[in-house]
VOPAGU-2260 file (C-alpha; in pm, 1 decimal, decimal comma):
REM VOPAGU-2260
SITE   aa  ch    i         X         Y         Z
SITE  UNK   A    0    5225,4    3524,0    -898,2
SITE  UNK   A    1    5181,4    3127,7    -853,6
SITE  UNK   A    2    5378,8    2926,5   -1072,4
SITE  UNK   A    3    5181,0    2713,8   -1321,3
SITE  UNK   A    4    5189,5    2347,2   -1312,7
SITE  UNK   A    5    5445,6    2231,0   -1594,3
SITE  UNK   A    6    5282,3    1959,1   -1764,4
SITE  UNK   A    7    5642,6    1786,5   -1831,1
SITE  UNK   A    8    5740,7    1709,9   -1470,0
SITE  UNK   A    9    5529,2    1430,1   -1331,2
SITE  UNK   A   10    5482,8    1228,2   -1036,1
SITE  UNK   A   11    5675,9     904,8   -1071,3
SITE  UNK   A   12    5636,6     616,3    -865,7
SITE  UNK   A   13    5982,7     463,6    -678,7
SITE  UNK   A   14    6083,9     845,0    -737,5
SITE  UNK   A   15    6250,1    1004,7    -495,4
SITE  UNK   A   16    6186,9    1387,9    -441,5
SITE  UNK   A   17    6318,2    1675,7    -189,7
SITE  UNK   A   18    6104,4    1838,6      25,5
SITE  UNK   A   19    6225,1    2202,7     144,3
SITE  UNK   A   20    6186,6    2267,7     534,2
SITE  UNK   A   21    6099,3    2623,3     653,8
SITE  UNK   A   22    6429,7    2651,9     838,9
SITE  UNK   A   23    6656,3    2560,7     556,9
SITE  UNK   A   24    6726,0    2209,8     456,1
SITE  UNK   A   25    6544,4    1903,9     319,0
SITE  UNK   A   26    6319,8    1580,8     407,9
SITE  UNK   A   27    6331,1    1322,0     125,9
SITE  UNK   A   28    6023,3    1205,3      15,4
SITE  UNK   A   29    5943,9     871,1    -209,7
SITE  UNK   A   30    5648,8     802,9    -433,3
SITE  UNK   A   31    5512,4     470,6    -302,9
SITE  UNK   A   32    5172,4     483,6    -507,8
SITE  UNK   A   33    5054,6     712,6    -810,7
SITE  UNK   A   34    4685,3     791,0    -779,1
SITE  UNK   A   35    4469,5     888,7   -1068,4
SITE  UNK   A   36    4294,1    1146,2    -896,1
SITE  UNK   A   37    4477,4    1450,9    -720,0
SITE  UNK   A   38    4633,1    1224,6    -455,2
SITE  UNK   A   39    5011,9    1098,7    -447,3
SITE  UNK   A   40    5084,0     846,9    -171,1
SITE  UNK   A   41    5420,8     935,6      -2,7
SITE  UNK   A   42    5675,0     770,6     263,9
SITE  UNK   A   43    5871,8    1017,0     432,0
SITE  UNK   A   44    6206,3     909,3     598,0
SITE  UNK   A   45    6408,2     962,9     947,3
SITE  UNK   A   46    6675,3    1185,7     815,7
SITE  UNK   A   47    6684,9    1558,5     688,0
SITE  UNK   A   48    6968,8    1688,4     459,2
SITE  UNK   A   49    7124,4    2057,1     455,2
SITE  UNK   A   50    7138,4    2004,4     119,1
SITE  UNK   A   51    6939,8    1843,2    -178,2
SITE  UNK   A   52    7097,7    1563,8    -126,9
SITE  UNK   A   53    7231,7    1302,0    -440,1
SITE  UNK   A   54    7030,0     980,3    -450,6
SITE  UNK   A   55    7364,0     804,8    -367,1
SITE  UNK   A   56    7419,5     975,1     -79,9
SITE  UNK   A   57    7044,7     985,7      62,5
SITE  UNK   A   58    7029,8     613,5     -20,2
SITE  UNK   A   59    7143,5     435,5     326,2
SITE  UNK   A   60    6864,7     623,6     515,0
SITE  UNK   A   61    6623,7     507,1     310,4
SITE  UNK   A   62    6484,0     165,9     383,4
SITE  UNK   A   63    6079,0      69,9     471,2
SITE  UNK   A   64    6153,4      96,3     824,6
SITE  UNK   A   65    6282,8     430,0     796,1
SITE  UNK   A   66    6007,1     556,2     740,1
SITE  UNK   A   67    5831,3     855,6     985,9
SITE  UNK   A   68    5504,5     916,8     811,5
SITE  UNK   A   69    5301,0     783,6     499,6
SITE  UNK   A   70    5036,2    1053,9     380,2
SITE  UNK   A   71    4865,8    1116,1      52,1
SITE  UNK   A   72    4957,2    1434,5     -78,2
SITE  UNK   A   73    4887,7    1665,8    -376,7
SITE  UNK   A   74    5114,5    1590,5    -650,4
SITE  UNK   A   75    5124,5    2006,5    -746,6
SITE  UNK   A   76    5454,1    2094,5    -525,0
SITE  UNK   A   77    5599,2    1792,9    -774,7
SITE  UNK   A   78    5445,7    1910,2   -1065,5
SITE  UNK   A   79    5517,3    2283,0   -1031,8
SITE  UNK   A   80    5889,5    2204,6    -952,3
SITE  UNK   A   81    5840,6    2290,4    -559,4
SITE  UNK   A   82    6002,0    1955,2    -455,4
SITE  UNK   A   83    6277,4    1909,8    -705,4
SITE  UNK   A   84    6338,8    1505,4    -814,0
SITE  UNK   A   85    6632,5    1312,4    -685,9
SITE  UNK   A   86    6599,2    1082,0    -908,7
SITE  UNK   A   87    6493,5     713,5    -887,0
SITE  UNK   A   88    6551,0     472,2    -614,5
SITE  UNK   A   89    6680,6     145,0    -784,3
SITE  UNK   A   90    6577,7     -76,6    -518,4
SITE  UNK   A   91    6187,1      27,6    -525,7
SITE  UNK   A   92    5949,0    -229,1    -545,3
SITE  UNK   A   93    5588,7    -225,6    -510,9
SITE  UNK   A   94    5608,6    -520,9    -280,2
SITE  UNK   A   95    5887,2    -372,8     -22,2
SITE  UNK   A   96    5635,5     -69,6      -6,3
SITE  UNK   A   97    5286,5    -227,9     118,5
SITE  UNK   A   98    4989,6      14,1     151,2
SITE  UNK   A   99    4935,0     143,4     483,4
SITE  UNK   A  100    4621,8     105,8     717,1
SITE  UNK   A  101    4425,6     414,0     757,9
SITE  UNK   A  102    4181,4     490,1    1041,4
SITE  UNK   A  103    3874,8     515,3     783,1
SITE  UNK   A  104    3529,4     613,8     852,0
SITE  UNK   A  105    3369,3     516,5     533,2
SITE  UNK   A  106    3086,6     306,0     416,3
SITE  UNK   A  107    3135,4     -94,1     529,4
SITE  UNK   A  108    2955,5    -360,7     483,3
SITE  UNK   A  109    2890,5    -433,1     838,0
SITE  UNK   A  110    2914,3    -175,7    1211,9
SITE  UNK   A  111    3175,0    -288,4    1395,4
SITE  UNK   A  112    3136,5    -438,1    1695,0
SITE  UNK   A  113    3092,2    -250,5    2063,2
SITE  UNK   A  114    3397,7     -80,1    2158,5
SITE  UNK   A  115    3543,2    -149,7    1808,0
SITE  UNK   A  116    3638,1      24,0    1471,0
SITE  UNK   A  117    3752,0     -71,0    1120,9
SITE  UNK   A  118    4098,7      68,8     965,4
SITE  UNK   A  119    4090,9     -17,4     610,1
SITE  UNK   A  120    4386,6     -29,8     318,1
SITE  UNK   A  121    4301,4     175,0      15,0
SITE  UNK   A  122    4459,9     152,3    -320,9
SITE  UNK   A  123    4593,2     449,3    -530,8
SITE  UNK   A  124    4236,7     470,7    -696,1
SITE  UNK   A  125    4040,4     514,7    -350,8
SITE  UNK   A  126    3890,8     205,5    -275,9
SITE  UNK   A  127    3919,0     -11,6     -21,1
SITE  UNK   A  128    4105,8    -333,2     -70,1
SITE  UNK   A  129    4123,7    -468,3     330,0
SITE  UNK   A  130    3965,3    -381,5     636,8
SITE  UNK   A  131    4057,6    -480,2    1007,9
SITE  UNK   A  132    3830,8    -431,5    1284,6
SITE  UNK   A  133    4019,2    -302,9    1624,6
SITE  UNK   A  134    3951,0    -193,2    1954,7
SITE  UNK   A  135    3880,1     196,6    1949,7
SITE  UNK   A  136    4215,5     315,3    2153,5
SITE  UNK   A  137    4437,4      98,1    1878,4
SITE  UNK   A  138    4238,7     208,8    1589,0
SITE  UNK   A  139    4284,4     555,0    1700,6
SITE  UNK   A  140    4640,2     520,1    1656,8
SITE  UNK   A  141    4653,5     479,6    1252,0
SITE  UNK   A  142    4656,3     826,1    1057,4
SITE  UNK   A  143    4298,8     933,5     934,2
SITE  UNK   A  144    4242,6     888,5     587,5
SITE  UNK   A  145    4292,2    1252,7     444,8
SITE  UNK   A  146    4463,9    1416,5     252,8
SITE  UNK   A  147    4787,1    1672,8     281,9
SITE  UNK   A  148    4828,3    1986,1      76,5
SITE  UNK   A  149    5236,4    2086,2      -2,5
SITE  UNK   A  150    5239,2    2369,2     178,9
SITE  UNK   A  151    5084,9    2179,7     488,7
SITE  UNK   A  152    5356,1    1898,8     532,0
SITE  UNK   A  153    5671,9    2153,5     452,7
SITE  UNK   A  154    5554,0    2360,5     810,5
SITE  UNK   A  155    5456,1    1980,7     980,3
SITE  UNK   A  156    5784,5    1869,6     877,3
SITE  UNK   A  157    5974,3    2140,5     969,7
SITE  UNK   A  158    5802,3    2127,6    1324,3
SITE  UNK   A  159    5935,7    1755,2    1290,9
SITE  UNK   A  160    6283,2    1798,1    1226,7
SITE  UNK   A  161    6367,5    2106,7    1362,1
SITE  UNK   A  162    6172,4    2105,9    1694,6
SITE  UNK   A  163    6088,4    1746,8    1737,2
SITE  UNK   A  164    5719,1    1768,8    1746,7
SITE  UNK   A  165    5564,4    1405,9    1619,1
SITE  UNK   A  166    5381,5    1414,2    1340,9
SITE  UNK   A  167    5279,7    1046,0    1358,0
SITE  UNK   A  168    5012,0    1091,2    1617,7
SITE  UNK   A  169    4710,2     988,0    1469,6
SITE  UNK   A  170    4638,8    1236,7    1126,9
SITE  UNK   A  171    4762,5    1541,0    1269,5
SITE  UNK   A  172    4897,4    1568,8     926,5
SITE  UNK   A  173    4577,1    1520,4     792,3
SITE  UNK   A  174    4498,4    1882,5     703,7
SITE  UNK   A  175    4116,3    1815,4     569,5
SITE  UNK   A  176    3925,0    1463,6     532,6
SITE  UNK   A  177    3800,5    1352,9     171,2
């Protein structure tokens, strides 16, 4: 039987949470951005734990360039209790935790030019607040804007840590595009 979402357990932003790895063990991940919709933005760091690990203890490892991956993610594992809360990192700040680029094929403005495509920033609401036009092969670098179910980033992560398969290679986290 699935567990119900508990409506008391939210999504918190500068919150970090644990995420459980197939193989035993955790990832720690932090809430950079709250959406409204069903998307939580995430930063996922370097370093996996045996253990849920105490914010105090999980706190040198994590640091903006730390970082492995940024995805947005369903905020259910969080909700349902899946990825149990640490607790809040005291040294969160919005600023410290900028919104990444995406590799974004939506609706501009203008086409890029020959050879060229856009990457965009987009805020916790879905639009887009900046746009950069690159050279294909560099744009093709940035994760695709998507989005990542739970159940989806514990096997990708556990492929990470455990096996040392990349997961920053261009959306391959990406499980479906919005």
């Amino acid at each position: 039987m699935a567990k119900r979402e508990n409506k008391s357990v939210v999504e918190k932003e500068g919150y970090l949470y644990a995420i459980p790895l197939r193989a035993g063990g955790f990832a720690i991940a932090l809430v950079v951005r709250c959406g409204r919709g069903k998307a939580t933005l995430i930063s996922i760091f370097d370093r996996s734990f045996a253990t849920i690990p105490r914010v105090e203890v999980a706190r040198p490892h994590l640091s903006p360039s730390r970082v492995i991956h940024e995805l947005r993610t369903s905020p259910l594992s969080i909700r349902r209790g899946h990825w149990p809360e640490l607790g809040q990192l005291d040294e969160y700040h919005r600023d410290d935790w900028p919104l990444p680029y995406w590799n974004y094929p939506g609706e501009y403005e203008r086409k890029p030019k020959r050879g060229h495509a856009f990457v965009a920033r987009i805020d916790e609401c879905d639009r887009v607040i900046d746009v950069k036009e690159l050279p294909v092969r560099e744009a093709a670098l940035y994760d695709r804007f998507g989005f990542t179910g739970g159940d989806f980033l514990e096997r990708q992560l556990t492929l990470f840590f455990e096996e040392g398969i990349s997961i920053n290679t261009g959306g391959v986290l990406a499980s479906y595009e919005i």
